[in-house]
PyMOL Python script that loads the backbone (N, CA, C, O; Angstrom):
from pymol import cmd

cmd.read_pdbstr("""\
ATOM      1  N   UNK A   1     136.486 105.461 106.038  1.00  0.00           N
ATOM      2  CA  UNK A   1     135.892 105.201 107.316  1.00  0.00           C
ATOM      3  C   UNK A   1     135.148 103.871 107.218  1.00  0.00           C
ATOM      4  O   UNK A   1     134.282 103.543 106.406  1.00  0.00           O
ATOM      5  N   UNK A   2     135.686 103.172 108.238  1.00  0.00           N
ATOM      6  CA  UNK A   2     134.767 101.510 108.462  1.00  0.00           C
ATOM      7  C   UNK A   2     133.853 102.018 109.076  1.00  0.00           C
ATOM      8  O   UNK A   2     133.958 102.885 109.944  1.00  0.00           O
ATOM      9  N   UNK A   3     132.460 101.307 108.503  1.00  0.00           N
ATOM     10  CA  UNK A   3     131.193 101.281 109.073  1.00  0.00           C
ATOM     11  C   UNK A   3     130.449 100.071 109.318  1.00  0.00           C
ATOM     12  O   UNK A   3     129.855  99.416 108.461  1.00  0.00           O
ATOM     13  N   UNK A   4     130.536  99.780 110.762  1.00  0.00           N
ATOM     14  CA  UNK A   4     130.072  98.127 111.214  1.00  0.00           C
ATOM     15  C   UNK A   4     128.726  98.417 111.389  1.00  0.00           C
ATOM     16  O   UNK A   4     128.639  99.431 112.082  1.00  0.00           O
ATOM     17  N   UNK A   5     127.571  97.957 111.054  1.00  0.00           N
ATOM     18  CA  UNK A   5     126.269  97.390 111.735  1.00  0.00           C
ATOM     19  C   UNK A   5     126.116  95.808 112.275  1.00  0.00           C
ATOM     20  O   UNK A   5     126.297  94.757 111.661  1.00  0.00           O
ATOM     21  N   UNK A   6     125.737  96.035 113.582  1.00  0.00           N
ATOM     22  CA  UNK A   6     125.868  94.859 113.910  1.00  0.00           C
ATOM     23  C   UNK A   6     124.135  94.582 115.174  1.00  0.00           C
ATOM     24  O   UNK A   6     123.424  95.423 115.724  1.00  0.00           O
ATOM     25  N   UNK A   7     124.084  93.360 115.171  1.00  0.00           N
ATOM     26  CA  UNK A   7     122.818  92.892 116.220  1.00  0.00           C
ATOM     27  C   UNK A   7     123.385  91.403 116.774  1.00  0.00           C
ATOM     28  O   UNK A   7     124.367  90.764 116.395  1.00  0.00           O
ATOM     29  N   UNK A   8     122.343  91.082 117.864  1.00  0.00           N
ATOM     30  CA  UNK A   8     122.723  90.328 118.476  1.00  0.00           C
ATOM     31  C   UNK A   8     121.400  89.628 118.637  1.00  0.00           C
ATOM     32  O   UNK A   8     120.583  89.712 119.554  1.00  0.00           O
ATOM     33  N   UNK A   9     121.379  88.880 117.470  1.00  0.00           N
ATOM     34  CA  UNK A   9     119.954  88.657 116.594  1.00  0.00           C
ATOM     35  C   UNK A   9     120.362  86.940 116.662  1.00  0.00           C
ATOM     36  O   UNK A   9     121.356  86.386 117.132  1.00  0.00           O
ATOM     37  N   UNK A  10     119.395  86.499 116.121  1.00  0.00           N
ATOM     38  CA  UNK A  10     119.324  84.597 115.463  1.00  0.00           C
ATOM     39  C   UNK A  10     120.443  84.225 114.749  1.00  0.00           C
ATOM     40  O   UNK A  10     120.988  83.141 114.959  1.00  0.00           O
ATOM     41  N   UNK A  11     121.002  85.321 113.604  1.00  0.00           N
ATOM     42  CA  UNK A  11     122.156  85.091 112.909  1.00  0.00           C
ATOM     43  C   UNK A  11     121.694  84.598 111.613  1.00  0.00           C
ATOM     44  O   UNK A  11     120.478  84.445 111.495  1.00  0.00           O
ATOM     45  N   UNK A  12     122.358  84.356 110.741  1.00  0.00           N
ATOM     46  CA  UNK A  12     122.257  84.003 109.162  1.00  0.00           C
ATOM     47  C   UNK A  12     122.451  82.807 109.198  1.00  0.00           C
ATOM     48  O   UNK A  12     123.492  82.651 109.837  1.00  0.00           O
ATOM     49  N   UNK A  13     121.918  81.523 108.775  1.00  0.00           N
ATOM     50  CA  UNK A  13     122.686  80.578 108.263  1.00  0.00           C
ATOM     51  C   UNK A  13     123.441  80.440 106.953  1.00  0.00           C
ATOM     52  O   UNK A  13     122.902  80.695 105.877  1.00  0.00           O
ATOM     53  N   UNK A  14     124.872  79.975 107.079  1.00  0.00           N
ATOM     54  CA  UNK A  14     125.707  80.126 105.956  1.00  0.00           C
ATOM     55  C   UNK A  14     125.598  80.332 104.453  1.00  0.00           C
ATOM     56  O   UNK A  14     126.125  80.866 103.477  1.00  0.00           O
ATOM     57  N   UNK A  15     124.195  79.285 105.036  1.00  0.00           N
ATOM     58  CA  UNK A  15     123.637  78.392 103.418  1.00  0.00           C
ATOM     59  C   UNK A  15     123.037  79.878 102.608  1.00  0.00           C
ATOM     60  O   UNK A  15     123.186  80.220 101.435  1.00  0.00           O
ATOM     61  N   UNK A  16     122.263  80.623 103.825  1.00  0.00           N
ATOM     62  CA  UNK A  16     121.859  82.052 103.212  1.00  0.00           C
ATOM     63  C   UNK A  16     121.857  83.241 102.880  1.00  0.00           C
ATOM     64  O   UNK A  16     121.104  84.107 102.436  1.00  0.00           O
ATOM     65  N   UNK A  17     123.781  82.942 103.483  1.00  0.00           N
ATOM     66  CA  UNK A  17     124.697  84.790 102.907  1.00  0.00           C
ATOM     67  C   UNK A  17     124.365  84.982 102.067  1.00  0.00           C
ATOM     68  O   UNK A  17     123.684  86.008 102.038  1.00  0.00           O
ATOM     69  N   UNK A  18     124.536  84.199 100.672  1.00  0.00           N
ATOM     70  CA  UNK A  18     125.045  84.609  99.196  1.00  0.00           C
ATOM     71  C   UNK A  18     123.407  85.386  98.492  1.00  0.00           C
ATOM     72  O   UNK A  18     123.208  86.004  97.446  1.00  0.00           O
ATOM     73  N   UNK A  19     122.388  84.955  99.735  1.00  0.00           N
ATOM     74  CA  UNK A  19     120.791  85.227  99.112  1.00  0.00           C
ATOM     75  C   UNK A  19     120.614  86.154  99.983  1.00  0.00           C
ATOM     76  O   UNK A  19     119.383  86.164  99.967  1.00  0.00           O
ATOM     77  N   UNK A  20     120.938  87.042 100.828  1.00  0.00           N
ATOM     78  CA  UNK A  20     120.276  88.159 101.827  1.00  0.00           C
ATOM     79  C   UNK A  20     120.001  89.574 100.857  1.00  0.00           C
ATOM     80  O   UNK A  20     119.173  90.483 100.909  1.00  0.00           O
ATOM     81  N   UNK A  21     120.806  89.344 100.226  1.00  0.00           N
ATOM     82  CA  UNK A  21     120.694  91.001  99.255  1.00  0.00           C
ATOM     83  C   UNK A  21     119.819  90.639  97.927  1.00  0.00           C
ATOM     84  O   UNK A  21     119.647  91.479  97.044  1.00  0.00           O
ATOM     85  N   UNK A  22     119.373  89.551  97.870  1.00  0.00           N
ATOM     86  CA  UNK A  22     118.208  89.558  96.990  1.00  0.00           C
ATOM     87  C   UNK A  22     116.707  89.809  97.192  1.00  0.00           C
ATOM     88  O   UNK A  22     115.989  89.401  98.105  1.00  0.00           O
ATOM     89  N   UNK A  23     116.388  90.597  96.102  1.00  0.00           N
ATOM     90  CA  UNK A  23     114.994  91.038  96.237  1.00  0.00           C
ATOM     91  C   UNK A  23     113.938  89.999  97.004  1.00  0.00           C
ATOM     92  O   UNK A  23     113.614  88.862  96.662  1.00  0.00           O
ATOM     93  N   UNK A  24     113.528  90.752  98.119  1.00  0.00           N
ATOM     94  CA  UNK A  24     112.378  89.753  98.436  1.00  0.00           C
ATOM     95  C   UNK A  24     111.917  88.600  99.530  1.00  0.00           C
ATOM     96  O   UNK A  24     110.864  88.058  99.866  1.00  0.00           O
ATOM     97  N   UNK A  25     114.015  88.513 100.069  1.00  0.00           N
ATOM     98  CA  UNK A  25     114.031  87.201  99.601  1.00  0.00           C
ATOM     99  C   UNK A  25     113.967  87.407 101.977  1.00  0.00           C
ATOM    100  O   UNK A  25     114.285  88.433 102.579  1.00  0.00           O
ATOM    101  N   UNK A  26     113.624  86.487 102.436  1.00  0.00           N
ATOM    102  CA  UNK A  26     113.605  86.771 104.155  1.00  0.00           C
ATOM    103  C   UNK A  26     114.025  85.158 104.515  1.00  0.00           C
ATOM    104  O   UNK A  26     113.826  84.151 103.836  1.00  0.00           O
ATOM    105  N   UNK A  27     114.667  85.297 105.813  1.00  0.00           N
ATOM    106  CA  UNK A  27     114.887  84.544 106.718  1.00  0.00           C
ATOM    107  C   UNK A  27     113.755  83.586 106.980  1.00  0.00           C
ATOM    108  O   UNK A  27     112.663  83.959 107.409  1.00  0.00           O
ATOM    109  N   UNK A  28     114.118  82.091 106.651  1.00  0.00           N
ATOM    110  CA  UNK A  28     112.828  81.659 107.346  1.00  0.00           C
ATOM    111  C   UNK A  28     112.354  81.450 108.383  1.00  0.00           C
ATOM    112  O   UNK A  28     111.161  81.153 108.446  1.00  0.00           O
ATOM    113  N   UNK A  29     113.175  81.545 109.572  1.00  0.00           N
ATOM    114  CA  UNK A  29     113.131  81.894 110.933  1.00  0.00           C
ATOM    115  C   UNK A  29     112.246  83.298 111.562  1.00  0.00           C
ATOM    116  O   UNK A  29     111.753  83.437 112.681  1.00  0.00           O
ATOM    117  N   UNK A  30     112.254  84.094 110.587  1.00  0.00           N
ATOM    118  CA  UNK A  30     111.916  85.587 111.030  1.00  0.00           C
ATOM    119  C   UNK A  30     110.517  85.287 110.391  1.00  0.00           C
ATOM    120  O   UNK A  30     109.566  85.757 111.016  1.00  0.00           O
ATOM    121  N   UNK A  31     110.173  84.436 109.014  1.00  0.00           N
ATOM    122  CA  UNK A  31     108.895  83.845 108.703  1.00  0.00           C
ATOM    123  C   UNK A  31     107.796  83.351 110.078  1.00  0.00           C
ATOM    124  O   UNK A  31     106.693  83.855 110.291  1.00  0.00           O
ATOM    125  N   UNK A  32     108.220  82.632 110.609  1.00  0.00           N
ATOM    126  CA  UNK A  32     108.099  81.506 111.822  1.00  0.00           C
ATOM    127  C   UNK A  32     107.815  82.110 113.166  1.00  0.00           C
ATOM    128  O   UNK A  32     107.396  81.571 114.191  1.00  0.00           O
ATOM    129  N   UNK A  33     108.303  83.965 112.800  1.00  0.00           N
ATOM    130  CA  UNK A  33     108.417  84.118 114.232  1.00  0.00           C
ATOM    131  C   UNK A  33     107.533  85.069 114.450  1.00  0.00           C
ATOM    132  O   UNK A  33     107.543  85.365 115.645  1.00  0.00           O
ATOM    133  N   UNK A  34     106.697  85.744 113.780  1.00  0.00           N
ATOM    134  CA  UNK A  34     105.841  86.670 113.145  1.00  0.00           C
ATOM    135  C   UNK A  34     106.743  88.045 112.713  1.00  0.00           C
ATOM    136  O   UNK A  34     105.920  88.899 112.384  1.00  0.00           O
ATOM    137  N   UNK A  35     107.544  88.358 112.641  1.00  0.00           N
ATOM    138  CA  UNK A  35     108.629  89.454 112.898  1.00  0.00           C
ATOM    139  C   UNK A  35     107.984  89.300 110.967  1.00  0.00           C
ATOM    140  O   UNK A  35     108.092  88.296 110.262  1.00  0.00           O
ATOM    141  N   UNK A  36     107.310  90.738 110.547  1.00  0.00           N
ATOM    142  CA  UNK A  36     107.172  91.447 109.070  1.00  0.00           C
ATOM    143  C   UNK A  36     108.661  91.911 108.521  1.00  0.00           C
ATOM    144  O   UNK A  36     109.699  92.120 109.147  1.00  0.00           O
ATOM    145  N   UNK A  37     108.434  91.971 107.442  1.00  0.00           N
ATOM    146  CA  UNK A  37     109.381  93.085 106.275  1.00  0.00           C
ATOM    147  C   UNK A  37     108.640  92.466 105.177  1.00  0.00           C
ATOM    148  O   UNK A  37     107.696  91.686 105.301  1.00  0.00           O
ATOM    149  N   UNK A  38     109.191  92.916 104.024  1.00  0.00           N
ATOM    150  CA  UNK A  38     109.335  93.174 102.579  1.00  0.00           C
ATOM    151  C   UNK A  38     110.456  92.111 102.124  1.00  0.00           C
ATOM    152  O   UNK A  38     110.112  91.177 101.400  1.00  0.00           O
ATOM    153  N   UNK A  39     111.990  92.264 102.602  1.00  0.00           N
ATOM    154  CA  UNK A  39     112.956  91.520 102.081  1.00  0.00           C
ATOM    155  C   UNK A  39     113.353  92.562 101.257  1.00  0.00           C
ATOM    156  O   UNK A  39     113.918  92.180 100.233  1.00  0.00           O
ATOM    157  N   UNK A  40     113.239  93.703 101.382  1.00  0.00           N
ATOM    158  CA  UNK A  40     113.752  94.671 100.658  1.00  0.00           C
ATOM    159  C   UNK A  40     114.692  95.496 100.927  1.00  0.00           C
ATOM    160  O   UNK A  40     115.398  95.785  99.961  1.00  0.00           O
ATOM    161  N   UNK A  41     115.023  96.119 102.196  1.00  0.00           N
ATOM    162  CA  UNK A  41     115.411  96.226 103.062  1.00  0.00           C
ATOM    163  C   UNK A  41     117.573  96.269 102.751  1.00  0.00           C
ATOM    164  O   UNK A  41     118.324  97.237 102.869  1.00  0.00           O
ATOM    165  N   UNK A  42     117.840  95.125 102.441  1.00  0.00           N
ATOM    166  CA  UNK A  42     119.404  95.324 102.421  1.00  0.00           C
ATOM    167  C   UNK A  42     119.293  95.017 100.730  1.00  0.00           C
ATOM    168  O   UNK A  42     120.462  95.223 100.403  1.00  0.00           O
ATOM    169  N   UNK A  43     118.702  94.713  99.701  1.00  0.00           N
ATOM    170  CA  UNK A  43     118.774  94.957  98.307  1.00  0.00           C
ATOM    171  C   UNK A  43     118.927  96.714  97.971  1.00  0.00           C
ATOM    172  O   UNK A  43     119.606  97.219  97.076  1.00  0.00           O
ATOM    173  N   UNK A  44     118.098  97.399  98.959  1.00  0.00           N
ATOM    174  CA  UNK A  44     118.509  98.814  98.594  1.00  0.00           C
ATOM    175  C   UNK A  44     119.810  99.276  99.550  1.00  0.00           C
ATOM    176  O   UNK A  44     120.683  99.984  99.048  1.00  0.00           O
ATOM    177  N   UNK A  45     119.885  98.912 100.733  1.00  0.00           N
ATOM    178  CA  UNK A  45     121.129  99.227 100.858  1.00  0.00           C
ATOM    179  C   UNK A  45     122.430  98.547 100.062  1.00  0.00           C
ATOM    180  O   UNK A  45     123.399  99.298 100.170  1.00  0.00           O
ATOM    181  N   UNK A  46     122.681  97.550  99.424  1.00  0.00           N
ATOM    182  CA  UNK A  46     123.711  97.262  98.452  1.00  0.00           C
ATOM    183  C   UNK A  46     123.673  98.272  97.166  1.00  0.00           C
ATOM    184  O   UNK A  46     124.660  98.615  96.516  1.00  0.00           O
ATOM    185  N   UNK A  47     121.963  98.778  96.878  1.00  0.00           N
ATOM    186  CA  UNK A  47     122.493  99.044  95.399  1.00  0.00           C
ATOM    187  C   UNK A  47     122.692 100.717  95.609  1.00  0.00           C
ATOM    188  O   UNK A  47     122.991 101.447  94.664  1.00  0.00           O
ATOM    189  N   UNK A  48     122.483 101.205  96.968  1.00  0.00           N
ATOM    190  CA  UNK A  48     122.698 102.759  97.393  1.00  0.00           C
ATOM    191  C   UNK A  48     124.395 103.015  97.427  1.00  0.00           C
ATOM    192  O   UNK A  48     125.037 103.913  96.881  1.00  0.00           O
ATOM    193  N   UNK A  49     124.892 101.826  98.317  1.00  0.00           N
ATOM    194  CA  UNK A  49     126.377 101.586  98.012  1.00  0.00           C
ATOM    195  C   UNK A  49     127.242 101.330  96.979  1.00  0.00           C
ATOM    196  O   UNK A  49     128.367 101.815  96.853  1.00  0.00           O
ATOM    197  N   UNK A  50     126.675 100.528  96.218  1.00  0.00           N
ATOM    198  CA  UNK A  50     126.970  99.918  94.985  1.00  0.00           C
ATOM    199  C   UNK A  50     127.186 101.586  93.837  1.00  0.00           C
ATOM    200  O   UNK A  50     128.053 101.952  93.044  1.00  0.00           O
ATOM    201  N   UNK A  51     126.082 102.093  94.261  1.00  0.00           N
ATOM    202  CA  UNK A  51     125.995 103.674  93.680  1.00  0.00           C
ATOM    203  C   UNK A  51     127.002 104.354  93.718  1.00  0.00           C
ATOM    204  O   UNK A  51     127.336 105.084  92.785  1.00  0.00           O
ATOM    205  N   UNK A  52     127.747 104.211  94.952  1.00  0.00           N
ATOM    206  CA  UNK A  52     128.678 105.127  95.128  1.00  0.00           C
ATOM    207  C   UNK A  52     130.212 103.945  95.340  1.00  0.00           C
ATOM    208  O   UNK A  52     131.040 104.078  96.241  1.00  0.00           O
ATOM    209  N   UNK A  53     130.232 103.354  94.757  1.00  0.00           N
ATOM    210  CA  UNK A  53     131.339 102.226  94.370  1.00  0.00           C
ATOM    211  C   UNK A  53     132.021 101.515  95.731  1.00  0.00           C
ATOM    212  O   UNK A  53     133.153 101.031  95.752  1.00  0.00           O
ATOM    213  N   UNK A  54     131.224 101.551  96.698  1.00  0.00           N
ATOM    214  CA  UNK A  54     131.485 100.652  97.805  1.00  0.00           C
ATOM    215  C   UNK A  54     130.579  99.147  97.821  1.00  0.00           C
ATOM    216  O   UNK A  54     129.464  98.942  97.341  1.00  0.00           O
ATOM    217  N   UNK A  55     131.470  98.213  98.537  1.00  0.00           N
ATOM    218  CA  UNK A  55     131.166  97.187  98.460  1.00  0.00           C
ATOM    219  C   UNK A  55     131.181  96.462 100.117  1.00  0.00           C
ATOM    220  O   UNK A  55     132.235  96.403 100.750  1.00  0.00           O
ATOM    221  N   UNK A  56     129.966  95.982 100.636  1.00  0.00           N
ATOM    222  CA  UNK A  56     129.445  95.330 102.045  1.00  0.00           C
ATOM    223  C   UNK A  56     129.482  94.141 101.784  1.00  0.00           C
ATOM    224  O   UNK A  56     128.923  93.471 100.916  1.00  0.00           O
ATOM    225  N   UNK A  57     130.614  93.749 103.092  1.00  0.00           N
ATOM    226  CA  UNK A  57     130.210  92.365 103.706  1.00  0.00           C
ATOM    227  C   UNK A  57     129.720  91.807 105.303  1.00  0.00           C
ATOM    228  O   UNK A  57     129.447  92.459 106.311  1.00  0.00           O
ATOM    229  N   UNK A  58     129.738  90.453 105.080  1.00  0.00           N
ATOM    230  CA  UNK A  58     128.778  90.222 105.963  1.00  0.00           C
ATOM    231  C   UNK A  58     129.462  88.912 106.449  1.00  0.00           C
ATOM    232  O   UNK A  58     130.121  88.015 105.923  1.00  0.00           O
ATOM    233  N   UNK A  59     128.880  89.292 108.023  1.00  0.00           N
ATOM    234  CA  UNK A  59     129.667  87.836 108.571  1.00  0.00           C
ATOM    235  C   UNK A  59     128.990  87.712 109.705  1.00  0.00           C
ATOM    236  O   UNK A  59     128.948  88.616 110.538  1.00  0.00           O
ATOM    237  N   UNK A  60     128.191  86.184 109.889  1.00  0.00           N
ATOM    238  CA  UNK A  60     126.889  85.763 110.885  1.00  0.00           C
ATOM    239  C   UNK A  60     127.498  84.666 111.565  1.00  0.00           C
ATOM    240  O   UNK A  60     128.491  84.088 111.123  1.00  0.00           O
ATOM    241  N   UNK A  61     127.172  84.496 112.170  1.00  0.00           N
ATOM    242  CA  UNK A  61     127.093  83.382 113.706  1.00  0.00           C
ATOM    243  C   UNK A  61     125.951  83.119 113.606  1.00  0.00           C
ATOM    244  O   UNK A  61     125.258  84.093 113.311  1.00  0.00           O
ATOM    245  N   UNK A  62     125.213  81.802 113.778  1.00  0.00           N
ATOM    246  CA  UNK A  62     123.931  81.838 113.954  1.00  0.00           C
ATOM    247  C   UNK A  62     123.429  81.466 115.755  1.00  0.00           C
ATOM    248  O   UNK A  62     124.023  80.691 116.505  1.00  0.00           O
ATOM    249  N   UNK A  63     122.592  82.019 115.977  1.00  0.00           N
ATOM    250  CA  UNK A  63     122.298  82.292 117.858  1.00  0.00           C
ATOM    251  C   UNK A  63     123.372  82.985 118.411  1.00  0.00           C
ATOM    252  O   UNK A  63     123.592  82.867 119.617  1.00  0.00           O
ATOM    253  N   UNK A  64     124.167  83.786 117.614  1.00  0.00           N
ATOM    254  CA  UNK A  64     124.766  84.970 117.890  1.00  0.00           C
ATOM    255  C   UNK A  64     125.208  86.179 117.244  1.00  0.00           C
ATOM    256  O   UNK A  64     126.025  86.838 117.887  1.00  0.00           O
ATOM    257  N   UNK A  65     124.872  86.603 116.164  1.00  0.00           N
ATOM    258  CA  UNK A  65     124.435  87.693 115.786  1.00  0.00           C
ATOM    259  C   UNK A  65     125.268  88.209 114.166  1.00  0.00           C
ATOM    260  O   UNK A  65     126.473  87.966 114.104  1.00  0.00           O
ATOM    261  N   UNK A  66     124.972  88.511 113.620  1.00  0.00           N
ATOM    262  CA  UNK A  66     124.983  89.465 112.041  1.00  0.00           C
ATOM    263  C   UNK A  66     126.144  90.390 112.029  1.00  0.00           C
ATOM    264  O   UNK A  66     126.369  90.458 113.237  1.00  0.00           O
ATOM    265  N   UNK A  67     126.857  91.001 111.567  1.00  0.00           N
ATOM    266  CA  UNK A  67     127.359  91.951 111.635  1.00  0.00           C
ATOM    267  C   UNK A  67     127.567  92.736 109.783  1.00  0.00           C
ATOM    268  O   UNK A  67     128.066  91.996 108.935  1.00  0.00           O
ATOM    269  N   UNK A  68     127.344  93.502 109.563  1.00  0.00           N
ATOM    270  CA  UNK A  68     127.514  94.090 108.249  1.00  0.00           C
ATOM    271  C   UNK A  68     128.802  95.074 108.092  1.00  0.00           C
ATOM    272  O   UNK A  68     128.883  95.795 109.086  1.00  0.00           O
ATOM    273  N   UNK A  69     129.580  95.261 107.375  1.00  0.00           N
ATOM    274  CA  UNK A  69     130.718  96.592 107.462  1.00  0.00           C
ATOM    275  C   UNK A  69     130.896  96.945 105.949  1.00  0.00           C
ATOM    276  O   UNK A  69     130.721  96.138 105.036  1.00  0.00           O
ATOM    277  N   UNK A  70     131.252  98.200 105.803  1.00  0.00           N
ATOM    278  CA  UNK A  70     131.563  98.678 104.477  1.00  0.00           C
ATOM    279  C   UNK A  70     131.841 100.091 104.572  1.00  0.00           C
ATOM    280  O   UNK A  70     131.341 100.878 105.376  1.00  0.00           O
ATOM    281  N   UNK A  71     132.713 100.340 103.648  1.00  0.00           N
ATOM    282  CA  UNK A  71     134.202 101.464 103.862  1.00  0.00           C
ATOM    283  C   UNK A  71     133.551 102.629 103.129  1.00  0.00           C
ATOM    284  O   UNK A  71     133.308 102.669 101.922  1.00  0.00           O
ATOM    285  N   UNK A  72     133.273 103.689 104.148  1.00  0.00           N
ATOM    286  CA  UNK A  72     132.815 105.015 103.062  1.00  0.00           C
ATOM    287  C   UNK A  72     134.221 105.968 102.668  1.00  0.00           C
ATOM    288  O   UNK A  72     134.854 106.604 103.510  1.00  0.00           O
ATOM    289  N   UNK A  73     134.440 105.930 101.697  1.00  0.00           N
ATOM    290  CA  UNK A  73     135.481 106.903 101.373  1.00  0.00           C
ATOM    291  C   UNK A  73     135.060 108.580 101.995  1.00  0.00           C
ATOM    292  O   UNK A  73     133.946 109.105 101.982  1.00  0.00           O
ATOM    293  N   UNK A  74     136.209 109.085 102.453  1.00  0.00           N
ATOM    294  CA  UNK A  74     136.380 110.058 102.990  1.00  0.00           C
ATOM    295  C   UNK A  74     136.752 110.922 102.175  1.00  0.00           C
ATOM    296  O   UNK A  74     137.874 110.853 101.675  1.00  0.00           O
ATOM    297  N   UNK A  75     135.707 112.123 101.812  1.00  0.00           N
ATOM    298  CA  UNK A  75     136.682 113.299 100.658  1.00  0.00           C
ATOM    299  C   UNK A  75     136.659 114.710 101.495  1.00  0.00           C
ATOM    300  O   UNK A  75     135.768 115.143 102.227  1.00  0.00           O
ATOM    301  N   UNK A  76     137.703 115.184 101.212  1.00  0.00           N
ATOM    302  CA  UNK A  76     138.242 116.307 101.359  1.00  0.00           C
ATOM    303  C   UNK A  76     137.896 117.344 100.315  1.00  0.00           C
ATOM    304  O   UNK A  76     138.744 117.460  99.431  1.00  0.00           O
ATOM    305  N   UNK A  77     136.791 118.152 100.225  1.00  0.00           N
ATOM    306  CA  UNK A  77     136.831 119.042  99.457  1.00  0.00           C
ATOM    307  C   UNK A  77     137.499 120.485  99.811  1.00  0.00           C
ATOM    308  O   UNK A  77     137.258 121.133 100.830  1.00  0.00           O
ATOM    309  N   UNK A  78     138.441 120.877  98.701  1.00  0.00           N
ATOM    310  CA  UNK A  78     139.351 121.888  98.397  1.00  0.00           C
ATOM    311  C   UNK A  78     139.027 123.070  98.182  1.00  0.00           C
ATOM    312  O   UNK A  78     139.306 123.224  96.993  1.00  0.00           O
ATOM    313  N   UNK A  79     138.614 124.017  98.566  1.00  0.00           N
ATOM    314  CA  UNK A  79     138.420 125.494  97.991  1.00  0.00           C
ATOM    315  C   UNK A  79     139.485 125.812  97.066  1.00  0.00           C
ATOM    316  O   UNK A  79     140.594 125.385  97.386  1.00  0.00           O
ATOM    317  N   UNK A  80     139.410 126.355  96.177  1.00  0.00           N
ATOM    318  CA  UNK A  80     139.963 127.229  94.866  1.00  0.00           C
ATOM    319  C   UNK A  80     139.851 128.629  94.989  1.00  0.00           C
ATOM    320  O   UNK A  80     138.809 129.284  94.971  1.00  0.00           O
ATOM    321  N   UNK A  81     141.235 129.115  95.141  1.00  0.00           N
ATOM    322  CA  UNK A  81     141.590 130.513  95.559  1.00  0.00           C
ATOM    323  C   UNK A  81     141.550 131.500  94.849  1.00  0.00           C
ATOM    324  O   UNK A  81     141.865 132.600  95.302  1.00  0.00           O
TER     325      UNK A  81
END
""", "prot")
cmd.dss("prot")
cmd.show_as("cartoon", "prot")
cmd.util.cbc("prot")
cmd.orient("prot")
């Protein structure tokens, strides 16, 4: 199952995909704008996924919005007769 999160937010600049899932680490726009967090925020969602061997990507527009997706495997558990 695909799972999109998406907003219709400021957007990422390019320069700062490869750094969003690091500890800590925030938008400097969202700095600027009084808007709080931690920067913690999508470091635990990668390593909750990462847990269970899925892998999220990400693809921004900037002044038009974020979108996140990543594939949860679907299991079928079997009763034993």
């Amino acid at each position: 199952m695909i799972v999109k999160v998406a907003d219709t937010g400021i957007g990422i600049p390019q320069k700062e995909i490869s750094l969003i899932f690091d500890r800590y680490h925030k938008h400097i726009d969202t700095k600027d704008n009084g808007e709080d967090g931690t920067g913690l925020g999508l470091t635990i969602v990668k390593n909750i996924l990462e847990l269970h061997k899925v892998s999220i990507d990400v693809q921004s527009k900037e002044n038009v919005g974020t979108s996140f997706y990543f594939n949860l495997p679907i299991y079928c558990h079997q009763q034993k007769h």
